[in-house]
C-alpha positions as a printed Julia matrix, in Angstrom:
280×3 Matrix{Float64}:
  5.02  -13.31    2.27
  8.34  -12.84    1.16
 10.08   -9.39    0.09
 10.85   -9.28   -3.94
 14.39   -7.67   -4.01
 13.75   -7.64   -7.91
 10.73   -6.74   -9.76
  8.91   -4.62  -12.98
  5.6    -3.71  -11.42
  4.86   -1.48  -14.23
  5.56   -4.37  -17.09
  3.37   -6.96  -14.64
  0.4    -4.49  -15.01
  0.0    -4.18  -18.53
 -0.25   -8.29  -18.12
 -2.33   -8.52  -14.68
 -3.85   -5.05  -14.17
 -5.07   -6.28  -10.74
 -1.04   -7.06  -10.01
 -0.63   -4.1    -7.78
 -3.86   -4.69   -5.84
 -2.54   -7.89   -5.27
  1.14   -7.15   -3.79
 -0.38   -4.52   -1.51
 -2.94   -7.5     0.21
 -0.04   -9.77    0.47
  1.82   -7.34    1.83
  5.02   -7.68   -0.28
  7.72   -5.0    -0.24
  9.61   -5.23   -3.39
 12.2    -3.21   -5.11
 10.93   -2.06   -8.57
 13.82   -1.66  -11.34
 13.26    1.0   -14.21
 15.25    1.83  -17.23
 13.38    4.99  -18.73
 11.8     8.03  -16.91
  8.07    7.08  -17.91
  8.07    3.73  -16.27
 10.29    5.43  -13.64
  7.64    7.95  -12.91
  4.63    5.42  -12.69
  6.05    2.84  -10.64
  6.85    6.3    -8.53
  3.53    7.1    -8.55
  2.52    3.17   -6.96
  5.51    3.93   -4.62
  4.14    7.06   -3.39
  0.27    5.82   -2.82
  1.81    2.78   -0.93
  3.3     4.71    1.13
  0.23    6.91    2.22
 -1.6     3.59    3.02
  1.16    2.51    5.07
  1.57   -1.25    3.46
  4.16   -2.79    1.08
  6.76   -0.46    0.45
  8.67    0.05   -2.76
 11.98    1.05   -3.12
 12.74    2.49   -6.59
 15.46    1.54   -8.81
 16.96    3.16  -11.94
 19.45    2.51  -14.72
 19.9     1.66  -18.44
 19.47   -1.67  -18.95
 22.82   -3.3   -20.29
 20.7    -4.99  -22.7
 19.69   -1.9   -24.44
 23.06   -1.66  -25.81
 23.01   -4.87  -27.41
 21.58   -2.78  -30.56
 24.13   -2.43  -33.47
 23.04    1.0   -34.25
 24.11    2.1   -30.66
 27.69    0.81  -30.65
 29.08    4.32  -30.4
 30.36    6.28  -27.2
 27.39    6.36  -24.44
 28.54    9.58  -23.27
 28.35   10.58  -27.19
 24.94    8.43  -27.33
 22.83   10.37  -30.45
 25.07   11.08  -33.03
 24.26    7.68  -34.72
 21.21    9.51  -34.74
 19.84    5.82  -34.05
 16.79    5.52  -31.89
 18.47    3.21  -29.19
 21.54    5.79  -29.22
 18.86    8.21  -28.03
 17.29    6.57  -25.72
 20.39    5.38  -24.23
 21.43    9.72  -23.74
 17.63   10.39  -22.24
 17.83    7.5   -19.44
 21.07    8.33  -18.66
 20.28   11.92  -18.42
 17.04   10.84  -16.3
 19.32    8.93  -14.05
 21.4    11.66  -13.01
 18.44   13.86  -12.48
 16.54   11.36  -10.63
 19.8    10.82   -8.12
 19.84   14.11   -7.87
 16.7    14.68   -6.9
 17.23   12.18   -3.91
 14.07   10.17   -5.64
 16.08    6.69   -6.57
 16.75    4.29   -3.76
 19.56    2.31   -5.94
 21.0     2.48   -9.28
 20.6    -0.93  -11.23
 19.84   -3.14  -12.72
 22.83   -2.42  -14.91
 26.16   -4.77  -15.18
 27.04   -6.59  -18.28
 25.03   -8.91  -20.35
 27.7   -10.86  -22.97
 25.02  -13.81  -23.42
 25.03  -14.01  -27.13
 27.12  -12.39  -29.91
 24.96   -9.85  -30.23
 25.33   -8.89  -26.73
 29.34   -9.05  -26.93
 29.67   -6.92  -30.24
 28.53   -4.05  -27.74
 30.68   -4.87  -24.96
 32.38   -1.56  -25.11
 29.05    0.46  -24.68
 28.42   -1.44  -21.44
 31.37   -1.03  -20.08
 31.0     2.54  -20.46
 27.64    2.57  -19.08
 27.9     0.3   -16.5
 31.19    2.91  -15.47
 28.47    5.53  -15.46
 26.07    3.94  -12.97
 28.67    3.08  -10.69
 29.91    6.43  -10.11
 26.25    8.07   -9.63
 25.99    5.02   -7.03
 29.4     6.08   -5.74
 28.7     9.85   -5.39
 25.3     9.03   -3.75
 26.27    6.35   -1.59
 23.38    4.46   -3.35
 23.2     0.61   -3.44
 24.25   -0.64   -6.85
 21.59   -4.01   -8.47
 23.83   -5.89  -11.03
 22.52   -7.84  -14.14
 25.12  -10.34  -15.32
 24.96  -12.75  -18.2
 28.07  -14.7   -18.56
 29.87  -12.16  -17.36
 31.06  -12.85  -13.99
 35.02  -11.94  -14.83
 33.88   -8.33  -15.45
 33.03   -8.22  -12.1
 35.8    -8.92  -10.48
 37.41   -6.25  -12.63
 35.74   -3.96  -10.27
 35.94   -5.44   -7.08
 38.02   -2.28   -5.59
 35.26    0.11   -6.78
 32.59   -2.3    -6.18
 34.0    -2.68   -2.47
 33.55    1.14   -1.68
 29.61    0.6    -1.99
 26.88    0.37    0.64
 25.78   -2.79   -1.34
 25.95   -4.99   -4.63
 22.6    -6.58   -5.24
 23.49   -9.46   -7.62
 19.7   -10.34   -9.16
 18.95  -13.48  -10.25
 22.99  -14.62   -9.37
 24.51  -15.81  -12.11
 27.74  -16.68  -10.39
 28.82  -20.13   -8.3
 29.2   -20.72   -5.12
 33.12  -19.79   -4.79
 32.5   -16.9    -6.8
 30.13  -15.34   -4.53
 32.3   -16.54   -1.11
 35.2   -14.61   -3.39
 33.13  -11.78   -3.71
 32.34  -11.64    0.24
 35.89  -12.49    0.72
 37.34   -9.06   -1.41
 35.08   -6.97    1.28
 32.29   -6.24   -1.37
 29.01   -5.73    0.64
 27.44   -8.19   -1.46
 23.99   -9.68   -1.74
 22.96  -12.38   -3.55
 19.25  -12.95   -5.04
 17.76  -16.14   -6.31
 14.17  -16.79   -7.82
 12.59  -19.13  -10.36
 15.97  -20.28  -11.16
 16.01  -23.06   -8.3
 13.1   -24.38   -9.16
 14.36  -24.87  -12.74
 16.75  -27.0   -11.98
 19.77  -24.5   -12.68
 22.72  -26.29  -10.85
 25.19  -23.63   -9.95
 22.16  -21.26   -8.69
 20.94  -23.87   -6.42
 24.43  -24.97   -4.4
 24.95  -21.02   -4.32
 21.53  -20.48   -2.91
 22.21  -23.63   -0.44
 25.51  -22.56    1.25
 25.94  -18.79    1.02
 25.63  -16.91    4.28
 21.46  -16.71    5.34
 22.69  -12.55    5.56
 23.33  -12.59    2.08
 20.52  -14.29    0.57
 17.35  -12.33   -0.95
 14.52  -13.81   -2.89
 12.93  -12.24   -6.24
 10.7   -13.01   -8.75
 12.1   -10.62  -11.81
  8.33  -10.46  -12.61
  7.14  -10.93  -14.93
 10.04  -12.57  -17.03
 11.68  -15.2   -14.77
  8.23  -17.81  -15.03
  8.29  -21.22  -13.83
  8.27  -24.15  -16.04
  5.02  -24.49  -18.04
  4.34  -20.67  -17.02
  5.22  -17.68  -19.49
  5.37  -15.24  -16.83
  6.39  -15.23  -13.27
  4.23  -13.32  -10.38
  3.97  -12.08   -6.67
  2.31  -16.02   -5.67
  5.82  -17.48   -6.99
  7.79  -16.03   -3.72
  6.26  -18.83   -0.84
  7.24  -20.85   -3.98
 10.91  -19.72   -4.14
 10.87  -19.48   -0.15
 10.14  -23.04    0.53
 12.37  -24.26   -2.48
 15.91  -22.58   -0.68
 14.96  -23.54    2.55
 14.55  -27.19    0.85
 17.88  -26.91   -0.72
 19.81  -25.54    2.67
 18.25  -28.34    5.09
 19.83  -30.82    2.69
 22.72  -29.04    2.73
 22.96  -28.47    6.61
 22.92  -24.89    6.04
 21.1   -22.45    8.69
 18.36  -20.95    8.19
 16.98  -23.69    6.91
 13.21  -23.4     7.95
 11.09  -21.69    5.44
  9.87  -19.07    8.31
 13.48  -18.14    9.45
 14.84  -18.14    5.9
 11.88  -15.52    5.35
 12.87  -13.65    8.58
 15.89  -14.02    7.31
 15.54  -12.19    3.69
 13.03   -9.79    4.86
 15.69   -8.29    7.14
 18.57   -8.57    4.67
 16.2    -6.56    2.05
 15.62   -3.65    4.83
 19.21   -3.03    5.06
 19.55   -3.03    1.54
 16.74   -0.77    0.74
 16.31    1.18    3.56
């Protein structure tokens, strides 16, 4: 089976308790995102025991969650992040706090998922506080030569804004691409080291995901399920069984294109060996 290049083990079991059981027999590595040191420290803990049995490693990710910010109460300075005294304001200080301990510590294995998220108005009233935390994460990925795993929500211009930075990285992870085709050929074409995931998405019919997924590079593609809150249609959540799924759907999309790697084996060879280079 497919690698998962974006994941929440920890949120799948408290819905399938038998979830982990279940990547480790199918063999899947995945790359497990975290925004808080609790969830951090038990998806470290599945990490670490995978890694004794020698099957389906997990490389673990860490940021605050632009979402997070969307909360009105935390529209102050993130570096200033308590003195709304507002709980989101303080949870905001302790993850950030968390993630420059955990880089420190040499225990992350990339910084994300973290970007911008300007979906709704909600979501744009706190533009400000993303920016400032997404400036954060990117020098922690900077000063650790770290991989950087970008959530963006109608938000692909703030991007570019950083396509000098974003071009000194190992690698940009784009999960779940939002973006078009020509914006992700721009991307590549600015010298960003730039990687571009797709899941449920192309199987819902989402236009622009599906041409991207069809004609980008097979080097830059990787495949993700963003379990479990990217489900397929008629199902709430979305789980390890939805990869072959996702697998067979690009390599559908690229043989109609006349794309390579158009096989669902090669375009699985394919991802598998673009996820190793991303995550080590």
């Amino acid at each position: 089976m497919a690698s998962d290049a974006h994941v929440h083990p920890q949120d799948l079991l408290e819905l399938f308790p038998g979830a982990e059981e279940e990547r480790r027999r199918f063999r899947v590595p995945c790359a497990a995102s975290a925004w808080n040191r609790e969830e951090f420290e038990a998806q470290e803990r599945l990490a670490k025991k995978a890694e004794q049995d020698g099957v389906a490693p997990m490389a673990l990710c860490f940021a605050v969650h632009p979402q997070l910010a969307a909360s009105s109460s935390a529209a102050g300075s993130a570096n200033s992040a308590g003195s709304t005294g507002s709980d989101t304001a303080a949870l905001i200080r302790t993850s950030l706090e968390a993630l420059e301990t955990l880089a420190a510590e040499n225990r992350i294995t990339a910084v994300g998922e973290t970007g911008f998220d300007l979906y709704n108005e909600a979501f744009r009233g706190t533009e400000a506080v993303q920016e400032e935390l997404f400036r954060r994460h990117l020098e922690t990925a900077l000063e650790k030569d770290l991989p950087l795993v970008l959530h963006v929500r109608r938000a692909m211009h703030k991007i570019f804004a950083y396509a000098a930075e974003l071009r000194r990285l190992r690698a940009v992870v784009f999960h779940s691409y939002p973006g078009t085709l020509s914006e992700g050929g721009s991307l590549l074409k600015r010298g960003i080291n730039a990687y571009f995931s797709f899941g449920n998405a192309i199987l819902l019919n989402h236009k622009a995901a599906m041409a991207a997924c069809a004609r980008l590079p097979p080097e830059r593609l990787l495949t993700e399920t963003d379990a479990p809150y990217q489900g397929r249609r008629g199902e709430p959540y979305s789980h390890w069984a939805d990869l072959p799924l996702i697998i067979r759907a690009a390599a559908a999309l690229r043989h109609e294109a006349g794309s390579p790697a158009a096989d669902p084996a090669e375009l699985e060879e394919a991802v598998d060996g673009n996820f190793k280079r991303v995550y080590g």
